[in-house]
N, C-alpha and C positions, 0 to 999 in steps of 0.2 A: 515452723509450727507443725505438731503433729496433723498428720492427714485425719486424724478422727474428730478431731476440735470442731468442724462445722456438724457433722453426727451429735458428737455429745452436746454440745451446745443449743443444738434442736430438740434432743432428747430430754436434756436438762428442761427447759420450756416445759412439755409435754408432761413431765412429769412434777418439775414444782410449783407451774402454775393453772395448768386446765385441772391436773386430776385432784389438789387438794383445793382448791374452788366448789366442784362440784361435792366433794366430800364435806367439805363444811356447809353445804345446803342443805344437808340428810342431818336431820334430828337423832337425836340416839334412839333406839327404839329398844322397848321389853316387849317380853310374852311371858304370860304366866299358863301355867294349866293346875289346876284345879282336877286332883287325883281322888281314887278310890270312889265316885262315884257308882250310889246303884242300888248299895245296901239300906240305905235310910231318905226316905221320903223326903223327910223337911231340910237336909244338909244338902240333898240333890236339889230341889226346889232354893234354896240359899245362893248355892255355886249361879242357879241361870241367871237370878239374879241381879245378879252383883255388874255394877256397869260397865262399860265397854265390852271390848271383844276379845274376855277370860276364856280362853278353850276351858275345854269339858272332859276330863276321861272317865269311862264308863266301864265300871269289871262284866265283864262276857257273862249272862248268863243270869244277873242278880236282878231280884224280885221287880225292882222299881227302874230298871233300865232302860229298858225300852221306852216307856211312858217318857221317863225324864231325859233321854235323846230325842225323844219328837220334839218333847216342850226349850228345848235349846236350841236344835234346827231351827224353829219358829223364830225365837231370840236374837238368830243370827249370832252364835257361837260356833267354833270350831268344833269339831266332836272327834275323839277320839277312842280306839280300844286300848285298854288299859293292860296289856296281856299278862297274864300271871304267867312265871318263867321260874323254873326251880333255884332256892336259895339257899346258901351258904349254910346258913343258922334259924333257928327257928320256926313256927308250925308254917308247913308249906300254905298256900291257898288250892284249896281240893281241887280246882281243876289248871294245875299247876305243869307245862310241861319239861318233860324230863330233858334233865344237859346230858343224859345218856344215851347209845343208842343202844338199839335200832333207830335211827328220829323218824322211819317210815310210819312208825306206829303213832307219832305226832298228826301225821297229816291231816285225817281225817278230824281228828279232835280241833286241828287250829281255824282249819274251814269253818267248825259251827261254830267256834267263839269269836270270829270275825264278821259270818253272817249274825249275830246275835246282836251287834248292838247297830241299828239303824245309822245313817247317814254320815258314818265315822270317814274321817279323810286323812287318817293317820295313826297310828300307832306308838304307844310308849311302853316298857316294861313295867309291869308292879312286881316287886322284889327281884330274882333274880342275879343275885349275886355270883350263883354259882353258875348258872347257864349263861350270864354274860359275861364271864372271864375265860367262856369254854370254847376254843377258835373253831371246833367239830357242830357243835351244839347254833354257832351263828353263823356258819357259812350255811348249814341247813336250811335256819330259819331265814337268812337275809333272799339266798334262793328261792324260796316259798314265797314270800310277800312281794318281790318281784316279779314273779312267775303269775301272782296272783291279782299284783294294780293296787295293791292296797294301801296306797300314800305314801305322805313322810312318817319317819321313823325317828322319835325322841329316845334318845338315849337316856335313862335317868338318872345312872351312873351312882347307881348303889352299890359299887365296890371301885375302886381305883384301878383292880385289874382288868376293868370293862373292853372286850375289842368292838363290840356292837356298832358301834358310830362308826370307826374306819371299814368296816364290814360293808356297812349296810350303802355308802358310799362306793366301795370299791363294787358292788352288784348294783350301781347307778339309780339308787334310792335316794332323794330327800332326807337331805339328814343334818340333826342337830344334838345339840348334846344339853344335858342340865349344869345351869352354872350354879345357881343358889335353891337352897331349900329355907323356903322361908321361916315353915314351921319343925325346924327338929327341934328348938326350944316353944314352948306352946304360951309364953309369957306375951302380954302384948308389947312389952319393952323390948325385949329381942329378936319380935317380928318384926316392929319397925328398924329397929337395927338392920336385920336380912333387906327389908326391902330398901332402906337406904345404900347397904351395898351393893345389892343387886343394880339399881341406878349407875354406881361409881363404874362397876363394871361396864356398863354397858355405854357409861360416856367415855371409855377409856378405850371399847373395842368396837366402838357403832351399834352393838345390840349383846344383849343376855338375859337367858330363858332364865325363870325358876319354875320352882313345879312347887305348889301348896297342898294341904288336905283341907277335907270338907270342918274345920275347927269353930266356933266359937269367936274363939280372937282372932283366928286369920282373918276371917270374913269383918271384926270389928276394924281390920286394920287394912284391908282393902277398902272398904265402901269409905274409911278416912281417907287411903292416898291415893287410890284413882283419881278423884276428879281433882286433883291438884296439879298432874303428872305435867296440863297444857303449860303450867304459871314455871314450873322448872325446867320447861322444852325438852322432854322426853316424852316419847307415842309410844301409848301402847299400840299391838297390831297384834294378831294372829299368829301362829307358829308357822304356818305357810309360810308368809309375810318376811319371818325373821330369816325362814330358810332359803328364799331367792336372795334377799341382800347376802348371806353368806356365802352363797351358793356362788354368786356375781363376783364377791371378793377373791374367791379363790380362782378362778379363770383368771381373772387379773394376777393374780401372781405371780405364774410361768412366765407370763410376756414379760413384768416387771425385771423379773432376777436376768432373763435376758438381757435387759435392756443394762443393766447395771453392770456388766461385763465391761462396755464401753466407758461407762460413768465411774466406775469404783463407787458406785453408793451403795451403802448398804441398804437391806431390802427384811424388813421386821420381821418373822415369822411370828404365823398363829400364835395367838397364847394355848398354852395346857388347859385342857378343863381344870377348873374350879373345886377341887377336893375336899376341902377342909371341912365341910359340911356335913360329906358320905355319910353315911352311913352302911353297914353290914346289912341285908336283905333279905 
């Protein structure tokens, strides 16, 4: 008998019966965030809302911002800055930073639209197709927002060429990515669609983000499937939340793919983000 049989065979243990145990204890879990807040009173008042714990993103700088990140701090929402980052195609958002350099000439500007929006504990893109597929443009910015404590970092993933997420990791950020956009079609049939796959996803990989706007029907099609979420065992949680379980997952896999040297088992890799959705930014 080979000398590794009592190894693998402990190994074997360890890993098909403690760690998928504890793995079928953890409910699958979403987070949504609720985008482009700031500009419209009653859509920001909508988003805080809406129940459970929907983070918030907030654009730096706009009229009803700050009021409606106090009144979501209050809420017990996540709050996040929404950062406008230059896009591929169409009209930029005016304080939109450049994927070009100098990015020295960045600095100053990202300071005030980070201090702008109150009690933020994280960061997502709004547009940025062309600054997130630019590796000059995010080693900058992931630099900065590290340098700076600025939370975790959602990826939105408004173009498929995105490096931001492996970035914003690799400069030991908090980092997640978007898998579903619930609202690129604005029908309430194919939001609940989005959010029915958003679920599948997420019972398929323990958790997955979408990111929504402040819409009409989104919001008709949240306040319907929130509070059902308990009856189908899936939690919602926080984008924090989603990021330490990810976060956990991935330290676990080095040791894992070790271990399977001994075992010959193979060992899943991450899935791809979720594209099909993208959109151009």
């Amino acid at each position: 008998m080979s000398r590794l049989w009592p190894l693998a065979a402990a190994l074997a243990i360890l890993l098909g019966g403690l760690m998928p145990a504890a793995a079928a204890a953890q409910r699958p879990w979403i987070s949504i965030i609720v985008d482009d807040l700031g500009d419209n009173w009653d859509e920001g008042r909508a988003a805080v809302a809406l129940p459970g714990p929907v983070a918030c993103a907030f654009l730096p700088e706009s009229p009803h911002t700050r009021r409606l990140a106090e009144s979501a701090f209050r809420a017990g929402k996540e709050i996040l800055v929404h950062l406008p980052l230059e896009p591929l195609a169409g009209r930029a958002h005016p304080l939109a930073l450049s994927a070009q350099p100098p990015y020295a000439a960045n600095s100053a500007q990202l300071a005030r639209l980070l201090a702008s929006v109150p009690h933020a504990v994280g960061v997502n893109n709004h547009q940025g197709s062309r600054a997130t597929a630019n590796r000059s443009a995010m080693h900058w910015l992931m630099r900065e927002l590290s340098r700076r404590g600025s939370g975790y970092f959602v990826d939105s993933m408004t173009t498929a060429d995105s490096v931001a997420y492996p970035l914003a990791r690799a400069y030991g950020i908090p980092a997640t990515r978007r898998r579903v956009f619930l609202d690129h079609d604005r029908g309430i049939e194919p939001i609940r669609a989005q959010f029915q796959r958003l679920i599948a996803i997420a019972r398929q990989q323990g958790g997955a983000l979408a990111i929504a706007h402040p819409y009409h029907e989104t919001y008709a099609v949240l306040t319907e499937m929130l509070p059902r979420l308990s009856a189908l065992g899936v939690e919602l949680v926080p984008p924090s939340q989603l990021i330490r379980r990810t976060e956990q997952r991935l330290l676990v896999q080095p040791v894992m793919l070790r271990m399977s040297t001994a075992l010959t088992l193979p060992i899943p890799s991450l899935p791809a983000a979720d594209l099909s959705a993208a959109a151009t930014r």
